[in-house]
N, C-alpha and C positions, 0 to 999 in steps of 0.2 A: 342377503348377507353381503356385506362389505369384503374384498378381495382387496384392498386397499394393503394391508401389513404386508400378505406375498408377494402385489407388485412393488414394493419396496423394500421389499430384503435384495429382488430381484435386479434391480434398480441399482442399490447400492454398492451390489454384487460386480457391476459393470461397470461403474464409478471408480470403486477401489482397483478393481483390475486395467482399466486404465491408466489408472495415476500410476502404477507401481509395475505392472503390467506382469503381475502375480496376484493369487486369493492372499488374504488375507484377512481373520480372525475377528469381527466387529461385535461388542456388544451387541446382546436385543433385550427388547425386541428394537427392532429398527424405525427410526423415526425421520420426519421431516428436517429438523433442524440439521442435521448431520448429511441428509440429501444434500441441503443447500452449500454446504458448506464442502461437500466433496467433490458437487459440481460447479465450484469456481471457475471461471477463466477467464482473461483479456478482454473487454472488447473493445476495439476502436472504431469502428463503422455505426453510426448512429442514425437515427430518424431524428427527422426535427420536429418531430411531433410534442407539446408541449406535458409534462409529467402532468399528474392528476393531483388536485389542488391541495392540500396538505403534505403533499412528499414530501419537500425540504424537512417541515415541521418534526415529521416523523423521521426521519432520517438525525434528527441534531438529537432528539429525545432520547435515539436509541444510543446516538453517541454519547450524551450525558450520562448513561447508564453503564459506560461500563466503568470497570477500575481505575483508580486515581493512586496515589502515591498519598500516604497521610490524608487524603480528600483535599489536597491543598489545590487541584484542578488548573497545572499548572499549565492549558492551552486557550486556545480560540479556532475560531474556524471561520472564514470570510467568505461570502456567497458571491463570486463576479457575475455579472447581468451585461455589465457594460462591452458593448462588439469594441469599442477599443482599445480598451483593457484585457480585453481575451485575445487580441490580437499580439498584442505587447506578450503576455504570458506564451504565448504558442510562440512566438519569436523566440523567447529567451531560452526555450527549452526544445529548440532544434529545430520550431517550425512545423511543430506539432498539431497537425490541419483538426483534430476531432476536442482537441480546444476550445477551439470557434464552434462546433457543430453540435458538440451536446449538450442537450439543454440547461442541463446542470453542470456547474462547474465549480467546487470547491478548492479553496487552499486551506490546508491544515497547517497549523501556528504553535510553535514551543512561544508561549507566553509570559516572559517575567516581568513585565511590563506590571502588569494588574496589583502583582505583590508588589511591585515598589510604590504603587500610587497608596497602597493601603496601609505599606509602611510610613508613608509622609503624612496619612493622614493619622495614621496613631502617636506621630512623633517616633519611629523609631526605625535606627540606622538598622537596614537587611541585611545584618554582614554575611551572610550564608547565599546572598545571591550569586556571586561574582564567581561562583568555584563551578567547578566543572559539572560534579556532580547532580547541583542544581538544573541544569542544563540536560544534563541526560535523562535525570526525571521529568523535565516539562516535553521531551521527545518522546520519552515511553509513553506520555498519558496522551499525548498526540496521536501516537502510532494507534495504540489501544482503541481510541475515541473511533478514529475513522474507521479501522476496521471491524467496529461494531455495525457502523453506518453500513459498511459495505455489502456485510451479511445480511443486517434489513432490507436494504438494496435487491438482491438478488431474488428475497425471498418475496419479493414485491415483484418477480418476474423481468426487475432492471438490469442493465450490464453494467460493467465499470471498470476503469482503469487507473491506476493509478500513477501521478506524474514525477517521478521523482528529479525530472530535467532541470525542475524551478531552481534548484541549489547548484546548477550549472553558473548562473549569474546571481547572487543572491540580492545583493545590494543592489540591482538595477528593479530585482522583484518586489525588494521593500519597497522601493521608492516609486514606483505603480501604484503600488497598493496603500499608500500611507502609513506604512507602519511604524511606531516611532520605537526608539532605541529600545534592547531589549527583547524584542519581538523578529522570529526567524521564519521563512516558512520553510515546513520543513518537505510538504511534496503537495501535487493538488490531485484533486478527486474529481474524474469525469463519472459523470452518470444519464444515464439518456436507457431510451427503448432501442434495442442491439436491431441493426438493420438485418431482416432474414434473407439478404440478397447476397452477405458477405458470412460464412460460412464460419465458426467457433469452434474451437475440438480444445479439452482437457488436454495442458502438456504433462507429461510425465516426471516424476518427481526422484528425486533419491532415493534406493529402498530404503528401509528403516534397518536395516543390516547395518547401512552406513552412517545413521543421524543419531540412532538408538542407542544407549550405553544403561548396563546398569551393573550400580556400584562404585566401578573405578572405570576410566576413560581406555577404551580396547579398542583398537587401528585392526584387529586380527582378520576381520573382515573386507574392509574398507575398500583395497584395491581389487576384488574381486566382483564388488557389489559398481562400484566407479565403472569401470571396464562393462557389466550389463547396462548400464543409464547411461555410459556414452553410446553406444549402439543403439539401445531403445530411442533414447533424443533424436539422432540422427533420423531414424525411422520416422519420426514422428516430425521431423521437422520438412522429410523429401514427401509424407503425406502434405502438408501445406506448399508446398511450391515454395519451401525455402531451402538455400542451399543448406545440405547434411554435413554442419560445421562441427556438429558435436556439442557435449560439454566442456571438455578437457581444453579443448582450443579455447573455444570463450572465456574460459578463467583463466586462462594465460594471457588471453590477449589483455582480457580486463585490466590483469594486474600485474600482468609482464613489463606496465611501462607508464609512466604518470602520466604519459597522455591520455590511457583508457579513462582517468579519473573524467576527462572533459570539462577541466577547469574548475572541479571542485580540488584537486590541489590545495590551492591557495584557499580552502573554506577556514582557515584556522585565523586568517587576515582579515577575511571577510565579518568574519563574526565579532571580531573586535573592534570594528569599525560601525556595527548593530548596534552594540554597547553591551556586549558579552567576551569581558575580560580575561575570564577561564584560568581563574587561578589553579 
């Protein structure tokens, strides 16, 4: 007899009490997929052990699969190999050492580049590219794309991280990578076998007291649920040997002051300089 479904109720039972650090209510019967995806978390400590030969493959497949906007498939995704090109990337985005160290390293791409070559080739002016809107659908399908990746990723036994530094410089990133006007990256993707020498724990999330709304948008909870998740954070943060900043500080520091931006600030200059107008 398979014991499999109990140890995974059991399993997820821990998962969820972790991330919320309360029970909480899951569908069943309880499955793998939802495993994977409850036990997310960081990794930056990598083996340089090379992936097994179809990864990428399977990894870009999964991100072709997921939703698109119209199916208009408005990204890319660039695979770097090259050590000083990855070097250049880990520069730019703070000196980020697990850049260079994992095997895998993607940048994921808002792409309008491909519509405008397809517009020239059918003869016709995109005038719908230049606005904003366009732009935030070629991010969502980015966003979307990689985090499909990511899930296959994990469930493939892989870690991952994701780099959202690159848009600290962007125009230094484009121009590493060849990307011609049009084309942004919007964060990259480390992926590698997680070193078991460097320790991973599930961080704790928002309760859903606080993210949850139904019907109409209700605060009635919010500061009571904020106040347990900076506590738990803290917890969870003096478990790793990091200082117990909280969350409440972090998002103040973040966005108490443009410097937290870290020079994405100026991404609205940057981007018009890509060749994304943003009407």
């Amino acid at each position: 007899m398979n014991d499999r479904p109990t140890d995974l109720t059991l399993d997820l039972e821990r998962q969820v009490s972790t991330r919320y650090g309360a029970a909480i209510t899951l569908a069943t019967p309880a499955n793998e997929t939802v495993e994977t995806l409850l036990g997310h978390r960081s990794v930056r400590a990598f083996l340089s052990d090379a992936l097994p030969e179809g990864t990428l493959e399977t990894l870009i497949t999964a991100a072709s699969s997921a939703a698109s906007s119209s199916n208009m498939q408005l990204w890319s995704v660039l695979s770097v190999d090259d050590p000083a090109i990855r070097a250049s990337m880990a520069a730019y985005a703070g000196n980020q050492r697990h850049i260079e160290v994992a095997p895998l390293f993607l940048v994921w791409l808002a792409d309008l580049s491909r519509a405008q070559r397809i517009g020239e080739a059918e003869g016709r002016e995109m005038a719908a590219l230049p606005y904003t809107e366009t732009l935030i659908t070629a991010v969502i399908d980015s966003a979307l794309a990689a985090q499909n990746a990511v899930v296959a990723a994990e469930s493939l036994g892989l870690g991952t991280v994701y780099i959202g530094a690159l848009r600290n410089r962007p125009e230094e990133v484009a121009a590493a990578l060849g990307l011609p006007p049009g084309v942004m990256a919007v964060f990259g993707l480390c992926v590698g076998h997680p070193d078991p020498a460097v320790a991973t724990a599930i961080k704790p999330r928002l309760p859903q007291s606080v993210i949850l709304h139904h019907d109409r948008y209700n605060t009635a909870h919010e500061e009571a649920g904020i106040a347990a998740y900076d506590t738990a954070l803290k917890s969870f943060q003096a478990s790793q040997a990091l200082a117990p900043a909280g969350w409440l500080r972090a998002v103040a520091s973040r966005l108490g002051a443009v410097s937290g931006l870290s020079g994405r600030d100026r991404l609205r200059d940057a981007l018009a300089a890509l060749g994304f107008p943003l009407r």
